[in-house]
C-alpha positions as CSV (number, residue, x, y, z in Angstrom):
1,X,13.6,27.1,-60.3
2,X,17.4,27.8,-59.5
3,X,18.0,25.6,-62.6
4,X,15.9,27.5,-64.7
5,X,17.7,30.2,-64.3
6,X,21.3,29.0,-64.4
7,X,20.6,27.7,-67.2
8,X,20.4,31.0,-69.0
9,X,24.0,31.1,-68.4
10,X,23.7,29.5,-72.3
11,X,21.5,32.7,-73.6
12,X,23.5,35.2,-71.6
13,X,26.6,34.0,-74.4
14,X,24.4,32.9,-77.2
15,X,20.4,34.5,-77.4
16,X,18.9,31.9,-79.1
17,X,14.8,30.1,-77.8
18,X,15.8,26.9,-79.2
19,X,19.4,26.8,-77.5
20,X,17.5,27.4,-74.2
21,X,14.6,25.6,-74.8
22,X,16.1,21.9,-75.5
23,X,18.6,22.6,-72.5
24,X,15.8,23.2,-70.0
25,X,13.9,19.9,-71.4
26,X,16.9,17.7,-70.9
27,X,17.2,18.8,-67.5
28,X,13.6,18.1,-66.6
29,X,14.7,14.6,-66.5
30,X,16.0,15.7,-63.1
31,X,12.5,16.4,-61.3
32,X,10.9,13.6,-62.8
33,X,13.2,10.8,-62.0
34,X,13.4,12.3,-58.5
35,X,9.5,12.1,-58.5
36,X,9.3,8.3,-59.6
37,X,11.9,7.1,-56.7
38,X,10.2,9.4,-54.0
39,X,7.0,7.6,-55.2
40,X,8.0,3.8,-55.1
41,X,10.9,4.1,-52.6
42,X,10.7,6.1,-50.4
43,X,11.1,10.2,-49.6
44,X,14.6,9.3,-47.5
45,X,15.7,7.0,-51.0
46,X,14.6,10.1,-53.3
47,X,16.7,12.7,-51.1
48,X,20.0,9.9,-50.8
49,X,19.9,9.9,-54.6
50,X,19.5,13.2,-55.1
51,X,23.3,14.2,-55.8
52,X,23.8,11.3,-58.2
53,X,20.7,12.7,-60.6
54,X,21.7,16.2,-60.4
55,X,24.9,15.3,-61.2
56,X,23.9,13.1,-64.2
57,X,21.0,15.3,-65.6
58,X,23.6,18.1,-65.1
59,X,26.3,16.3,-67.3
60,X,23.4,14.9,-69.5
61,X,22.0,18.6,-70.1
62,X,25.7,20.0,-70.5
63,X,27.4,17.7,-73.2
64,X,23.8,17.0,-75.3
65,X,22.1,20.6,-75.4
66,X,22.5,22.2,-79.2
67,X,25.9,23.8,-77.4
68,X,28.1,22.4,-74.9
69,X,28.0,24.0,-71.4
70,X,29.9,21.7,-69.1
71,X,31.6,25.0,-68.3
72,X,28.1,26.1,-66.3
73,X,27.6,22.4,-64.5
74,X,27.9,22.5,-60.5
75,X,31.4,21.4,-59.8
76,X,33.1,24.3,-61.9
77,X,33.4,27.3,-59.0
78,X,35.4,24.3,-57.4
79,X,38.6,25.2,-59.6
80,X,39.5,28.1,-57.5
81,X,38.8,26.7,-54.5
82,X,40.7,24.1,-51.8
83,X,39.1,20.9,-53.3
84,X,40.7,21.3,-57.0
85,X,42.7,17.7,-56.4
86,X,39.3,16.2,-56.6
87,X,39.1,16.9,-60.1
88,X,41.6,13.9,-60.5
89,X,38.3,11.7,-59.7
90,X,36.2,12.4,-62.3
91,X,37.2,15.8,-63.6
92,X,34.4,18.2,-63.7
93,X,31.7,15.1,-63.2
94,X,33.4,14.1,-59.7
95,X,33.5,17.7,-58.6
96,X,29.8,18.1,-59.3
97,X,29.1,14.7,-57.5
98,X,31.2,16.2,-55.0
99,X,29.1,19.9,-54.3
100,X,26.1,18.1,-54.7
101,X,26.8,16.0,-51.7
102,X,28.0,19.1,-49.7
103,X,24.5,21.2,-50.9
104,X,22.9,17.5,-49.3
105,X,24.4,17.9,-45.9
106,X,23.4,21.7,-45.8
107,X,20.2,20.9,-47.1
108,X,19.3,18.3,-44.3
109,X,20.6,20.7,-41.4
110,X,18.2,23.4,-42.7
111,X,15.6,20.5,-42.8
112,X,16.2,19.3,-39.2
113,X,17.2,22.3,-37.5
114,X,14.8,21.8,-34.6
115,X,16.3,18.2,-33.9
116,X,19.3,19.5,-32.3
117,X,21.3,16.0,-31.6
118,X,20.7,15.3,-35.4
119,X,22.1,18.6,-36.3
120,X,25.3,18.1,-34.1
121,X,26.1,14.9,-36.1
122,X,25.4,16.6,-39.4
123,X,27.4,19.3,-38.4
124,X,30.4,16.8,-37.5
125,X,30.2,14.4,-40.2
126,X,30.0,17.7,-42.8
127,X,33.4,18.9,-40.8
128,X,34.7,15.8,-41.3
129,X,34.6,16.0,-45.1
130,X,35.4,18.6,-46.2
131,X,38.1,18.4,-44.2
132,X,39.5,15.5,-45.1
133,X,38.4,16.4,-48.8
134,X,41.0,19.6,-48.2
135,X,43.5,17.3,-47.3
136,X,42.7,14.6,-49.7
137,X,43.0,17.1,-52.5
138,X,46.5,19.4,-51.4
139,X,47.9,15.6,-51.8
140,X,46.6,14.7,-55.2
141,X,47.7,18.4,-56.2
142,X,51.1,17.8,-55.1
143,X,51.3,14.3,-56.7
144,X,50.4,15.6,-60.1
145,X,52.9,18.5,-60.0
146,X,55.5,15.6,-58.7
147,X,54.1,13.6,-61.6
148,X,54.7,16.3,-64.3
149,X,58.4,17.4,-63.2
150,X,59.5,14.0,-63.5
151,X,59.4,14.3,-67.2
152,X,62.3,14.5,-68.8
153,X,62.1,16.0,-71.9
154,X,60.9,19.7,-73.2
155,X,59.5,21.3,-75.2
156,X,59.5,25.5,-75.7
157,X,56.3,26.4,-77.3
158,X,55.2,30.4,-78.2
159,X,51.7,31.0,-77.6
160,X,50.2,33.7,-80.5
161,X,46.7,35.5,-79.2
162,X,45.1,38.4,-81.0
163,X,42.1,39.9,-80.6
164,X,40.7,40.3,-84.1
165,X,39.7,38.2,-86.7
166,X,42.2,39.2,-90.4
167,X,40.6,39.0,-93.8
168,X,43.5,40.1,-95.3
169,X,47.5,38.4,-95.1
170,X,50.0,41.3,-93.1
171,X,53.4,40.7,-91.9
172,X,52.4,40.4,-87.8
173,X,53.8,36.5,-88.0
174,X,57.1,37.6,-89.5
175,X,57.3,40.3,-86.9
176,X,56.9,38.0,-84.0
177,X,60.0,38.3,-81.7
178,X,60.6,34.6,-81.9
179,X,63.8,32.9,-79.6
180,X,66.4,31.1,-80.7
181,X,65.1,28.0,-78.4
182,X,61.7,27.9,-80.3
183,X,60.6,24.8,-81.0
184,X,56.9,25.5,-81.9
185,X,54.7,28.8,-82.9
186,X,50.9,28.1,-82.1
187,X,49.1,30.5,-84.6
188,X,45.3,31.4,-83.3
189,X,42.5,29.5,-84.9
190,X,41.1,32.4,-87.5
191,X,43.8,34.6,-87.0
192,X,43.6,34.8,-91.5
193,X,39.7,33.9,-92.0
194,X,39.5,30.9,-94.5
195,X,36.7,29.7,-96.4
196,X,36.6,27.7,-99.7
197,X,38.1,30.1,-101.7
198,X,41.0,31.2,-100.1
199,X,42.3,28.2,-97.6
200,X,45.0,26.9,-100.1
201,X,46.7,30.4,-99.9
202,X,45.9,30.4,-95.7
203,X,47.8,27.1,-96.1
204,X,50.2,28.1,-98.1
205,X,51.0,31.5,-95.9
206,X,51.6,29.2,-93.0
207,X,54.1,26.9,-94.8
208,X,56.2,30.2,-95.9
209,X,55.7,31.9,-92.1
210,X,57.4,28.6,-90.7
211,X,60.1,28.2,-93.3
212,X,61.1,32.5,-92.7
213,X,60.6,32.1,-88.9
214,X,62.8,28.4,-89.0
215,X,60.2,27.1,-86.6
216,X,57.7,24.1,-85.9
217,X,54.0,26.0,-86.8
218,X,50.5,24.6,-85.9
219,X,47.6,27.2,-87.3
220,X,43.8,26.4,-88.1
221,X,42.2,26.2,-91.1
222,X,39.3,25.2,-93.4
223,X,40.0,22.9,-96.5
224,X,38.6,21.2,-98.7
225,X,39.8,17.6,-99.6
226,X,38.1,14.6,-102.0
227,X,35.0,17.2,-102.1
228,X,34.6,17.3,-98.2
229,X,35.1,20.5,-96.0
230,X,36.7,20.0,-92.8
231,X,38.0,22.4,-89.9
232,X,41.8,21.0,-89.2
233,X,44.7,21.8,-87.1
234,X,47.7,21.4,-89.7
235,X,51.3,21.1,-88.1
236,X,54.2,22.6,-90.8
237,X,57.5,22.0,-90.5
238,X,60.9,24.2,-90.2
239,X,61.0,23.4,-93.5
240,X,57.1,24.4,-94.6
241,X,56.6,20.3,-94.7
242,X,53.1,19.3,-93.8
243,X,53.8,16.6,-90.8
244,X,50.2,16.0,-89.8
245,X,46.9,16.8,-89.6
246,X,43.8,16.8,-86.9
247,X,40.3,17.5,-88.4
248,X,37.7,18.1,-86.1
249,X,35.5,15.9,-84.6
250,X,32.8,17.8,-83.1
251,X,31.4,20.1,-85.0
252,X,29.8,24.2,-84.1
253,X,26.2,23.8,-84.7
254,X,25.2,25.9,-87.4
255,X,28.7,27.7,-88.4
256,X,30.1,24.2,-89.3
257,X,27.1,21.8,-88.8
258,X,23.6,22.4,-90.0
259,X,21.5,18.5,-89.6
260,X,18.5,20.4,-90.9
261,X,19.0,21.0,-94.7
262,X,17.1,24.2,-95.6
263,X,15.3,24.8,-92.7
264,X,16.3,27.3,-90.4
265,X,14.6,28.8,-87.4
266,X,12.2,32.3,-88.8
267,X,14.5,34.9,-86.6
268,X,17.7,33.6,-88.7
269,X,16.1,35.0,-91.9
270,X,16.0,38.5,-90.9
271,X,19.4,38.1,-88.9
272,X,21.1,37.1,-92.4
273,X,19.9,40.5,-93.9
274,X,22.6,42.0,-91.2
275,X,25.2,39.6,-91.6
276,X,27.9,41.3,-94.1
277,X,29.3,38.4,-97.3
278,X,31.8,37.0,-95.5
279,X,29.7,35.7,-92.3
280,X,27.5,34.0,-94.4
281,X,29.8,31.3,-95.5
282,X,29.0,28.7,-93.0
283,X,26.9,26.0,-93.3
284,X,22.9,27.0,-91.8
285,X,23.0,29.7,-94.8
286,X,25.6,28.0,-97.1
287,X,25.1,24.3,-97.7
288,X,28.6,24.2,-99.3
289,X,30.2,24.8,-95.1
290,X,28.5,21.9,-94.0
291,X,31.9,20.1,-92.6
292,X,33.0,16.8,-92.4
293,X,33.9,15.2,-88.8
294,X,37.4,13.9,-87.9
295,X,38.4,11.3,-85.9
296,X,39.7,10.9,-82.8
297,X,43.6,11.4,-82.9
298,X,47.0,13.3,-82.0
299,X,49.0,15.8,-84.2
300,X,52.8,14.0,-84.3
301,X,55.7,16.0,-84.4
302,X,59.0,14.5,-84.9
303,X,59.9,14.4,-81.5
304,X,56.7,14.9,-79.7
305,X,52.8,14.7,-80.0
306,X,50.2,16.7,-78.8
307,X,45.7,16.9,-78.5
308,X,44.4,19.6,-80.7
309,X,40.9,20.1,-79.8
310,X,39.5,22.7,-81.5
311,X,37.1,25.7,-79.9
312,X,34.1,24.2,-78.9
313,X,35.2,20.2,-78.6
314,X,37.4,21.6,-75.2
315,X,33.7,21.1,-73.9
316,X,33.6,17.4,-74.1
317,X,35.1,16.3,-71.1
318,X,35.3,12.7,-72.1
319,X,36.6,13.1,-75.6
320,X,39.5,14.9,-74.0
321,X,40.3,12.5,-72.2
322,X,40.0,10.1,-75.4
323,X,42.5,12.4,-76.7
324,X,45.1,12.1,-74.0
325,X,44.8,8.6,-73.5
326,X,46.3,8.5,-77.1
327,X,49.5,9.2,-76.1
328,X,49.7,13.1,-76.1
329,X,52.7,15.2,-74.5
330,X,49.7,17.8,-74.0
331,X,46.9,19.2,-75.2
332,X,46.4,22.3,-77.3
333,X,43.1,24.5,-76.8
334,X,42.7,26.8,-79.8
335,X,40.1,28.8,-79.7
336,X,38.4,31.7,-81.9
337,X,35.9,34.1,-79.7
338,X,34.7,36.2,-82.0
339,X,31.7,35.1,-81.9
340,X,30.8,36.3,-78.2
341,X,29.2,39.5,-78.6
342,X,28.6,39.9,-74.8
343,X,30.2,38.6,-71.3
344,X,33.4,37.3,-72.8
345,X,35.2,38.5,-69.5
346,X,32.4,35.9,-67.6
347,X,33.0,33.2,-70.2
348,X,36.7,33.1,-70.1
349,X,36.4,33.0,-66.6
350,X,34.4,30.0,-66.8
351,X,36.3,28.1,-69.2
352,X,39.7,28.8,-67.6
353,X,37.8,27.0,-64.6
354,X,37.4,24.5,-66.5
355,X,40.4,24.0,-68.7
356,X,42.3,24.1,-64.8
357,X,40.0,21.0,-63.8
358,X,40.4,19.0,-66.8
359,X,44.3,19.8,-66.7
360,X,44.4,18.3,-63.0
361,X,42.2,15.2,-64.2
362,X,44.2,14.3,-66.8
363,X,47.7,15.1,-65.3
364,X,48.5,16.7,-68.6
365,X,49.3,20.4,-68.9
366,X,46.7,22.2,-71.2
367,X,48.2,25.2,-73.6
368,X,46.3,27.6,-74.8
369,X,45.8,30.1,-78.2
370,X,43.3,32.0,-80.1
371,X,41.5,35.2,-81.1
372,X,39.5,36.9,-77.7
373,X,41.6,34.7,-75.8
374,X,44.4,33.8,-73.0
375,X,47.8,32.6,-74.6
376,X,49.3,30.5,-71.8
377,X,49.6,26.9,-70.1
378,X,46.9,25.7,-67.4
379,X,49.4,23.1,-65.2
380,X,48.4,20.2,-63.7
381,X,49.2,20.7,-60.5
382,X,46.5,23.5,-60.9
383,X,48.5,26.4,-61.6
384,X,48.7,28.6,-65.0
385,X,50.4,31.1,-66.8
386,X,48.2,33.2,-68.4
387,X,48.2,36.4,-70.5
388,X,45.3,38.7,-72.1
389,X,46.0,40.1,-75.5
390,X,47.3,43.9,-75.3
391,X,47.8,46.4,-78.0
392,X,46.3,43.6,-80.0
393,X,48.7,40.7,-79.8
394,X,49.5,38.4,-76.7
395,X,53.0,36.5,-76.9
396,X,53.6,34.0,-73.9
397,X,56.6,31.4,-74.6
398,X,56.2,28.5,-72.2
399,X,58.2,25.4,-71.7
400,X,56.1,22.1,-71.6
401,X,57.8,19.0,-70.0
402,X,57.5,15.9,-72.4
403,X,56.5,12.2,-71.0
404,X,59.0,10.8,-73.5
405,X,61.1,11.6,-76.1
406,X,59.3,10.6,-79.9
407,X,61.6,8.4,-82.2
């Protein structure tokens, strides 16, 4: 029951029957499998095993659902808490393990609460962990930040966050009170809206912003190339040069990805009445958005590299951490929230708890940019700096130290 509810953490963002539908049926894998080992094992087997399912149906339920919600799983109120260093064992799947064990122990002192010399040793051994968990965890914490200032090499970065969506090109990038130090601007995914009439001038305003500012530019855009659509990061030069690209891997269900052909769900019909023209181009309306996936890879600089997942693929723990085992300095979250029409404030809470777990797990700092969002840097010794657009526009310029120096 507590599951079915939590679970609506997914329609209190997004209302959608479907969304919540195939979420709660993935998760029913959690009841039955605990049924079929309390049946042929044993009740005590069924019990033992019980944070190892929750945790997997959890994880199954969060990365395979229509949306990913690994941001709602178990382990994620641990990010403000004493255990954060546990994240470096598992990220956000090891702190679930971890609360599900603890919820276990509590669990079985409710159960046996009128066997008082098995209570005593409950009590004791759940002492004992958590602890030595504390402990275990102020260590790890202190070895990553160790870890991280032993780099050598940095990098100043300026963080752009707005809190609209443009339509139309203004002078707010030229306007940007930009250091001398600079090395890189990070423009906000959709701060200029593209679609397939207007991304070569989207691309081509971010070649002339970087060669008038004299700085390094990453910005977000669709384009169109050899017939297929894809949603990329695009790095640009000092010089407006085009030094590499990332195209997205995982793809927004129904804004960018649409398996279904013409078939759409009966309340999206009446919903696309509403919509005004330029929110229909994407691809459950418009077959010509249906985008292309990437592949897994780093944006490369000419003296540093970085992970640019984009929105929604932050979500996917494991890919992440595909990403940094390439090789990156860091990892850049981009992010457009315009499409939250209700509890953003909750939802940024969430994902800033889980953006600090993944930044501890993978000892790499995580930066962040976008529309509706923070423009800062999530450390990994679990720290951040973190700033809320105002008036409009956030600016935060952050200095990222660099594993190596890029030939």
């Amino acid at each position: 029951m507590f599951r079915l509810i939590f679970a609506l953490g997914i329609t209190y963002f997004v209302i959608d029957p479907y969304l919540y539908f195939f979420s709660i049926l993935i998760f029913l894998g959690l009841p039955i499998s605990f049924y079929l080992i309390r049946k042929y094992l044993s009740p005590l087997a069924a019990g033992l095993a019980l944070p190892v399912l929750w945790t997997f149906w959890d994880y199954l339920e969060a990365q395979y659902t229509l949306l990913p919600m690994t941001l709602v799983m178990l382990g994620s109120p641990l990010a403000i808490s004493s255990f954060l260093g546990l994240a470096r064992f598992g990220g956000i799947i090891g702190l679930t393990l971890f609360a599900a064990l603890i919820n276990l122990f509590l669990t079985f002192l409710i159960i046996s609460r009128k066997n008082k010399r098995l209570v005593k040793i409950l009590i004791i051994l759940t002492v004992l962990i958590l602890v030595s968990a504390w402990q275990i965890s102020d260590f790890l914490l202190k070895q990553n930040k160790n870890f991280y200032l032993s780099r050598e090499n940095t990098l100043n970065v300026v963080l752009f966050s707005a809190d609209k969506v443009k339509y139309d090109f203004d002078g707010s990038l030229s306007e940007l009170p930009l250091s001398k130090k600079t090395d890189l601007l990070v423009i906000p995914e959709n701060l200029y809206k593209s679609n397939l009439e207007n991304f070569g001038a989207v691309i081509n305003f971010y070649q002339e912003a970087a060669k008038n500012l004299g700085v390094d530019l990453v910005g977000i855009a669709l384009r169109e190339n050899n017939g297929k659509v894809h949603k990329s990061a695009i790095l640009f030069s000092r010089t407006g040069e085009i030094l590499d690209i990332y195209d997205k891997n995982y793809l927004t269900i129904t804004s960018e990805d649409w398996p279904f052909e013409n078939w759409r769900p009966f309340y999206f019909n009446s919903y696309f009445k509403k919509l005004p023209s330029e929110q229909k181009k994407v691809a459950i309306f418009d077959r010509r958005y249906q985008h292309e996936s990437g592949e897994p890879s780093l944006i490369k600089g000419k003296n540093f590299s970085f992970a640019s997942p984009i929105c929604l693929e932050v979500h996917y723990p494991f890919y992440l951490q595909k990403l940094s085992n390439l090789g990156a300095d860091f990892i850049l979250h981009n992010s457009n929230n315009d499409w939250i029409k209700r509890g953003l404030s909750q939802y940024l809470k969430l994902t800033n708890n889980f953006r600090t777990i993944e930044a501890v797990w993978l000892k790499n700092p995580i930066l962040v940019s976008g529309i509706r969002e923070y423009a800062g840097i999530f450390y990994p010794d679990g720290t951040n700096e973190l700033i809320y657009p105002q008036n409009g526009i956030a600016i935060k310029e952050v200095t990222v130290r660099l594993d190596k120096l890029e030939k």
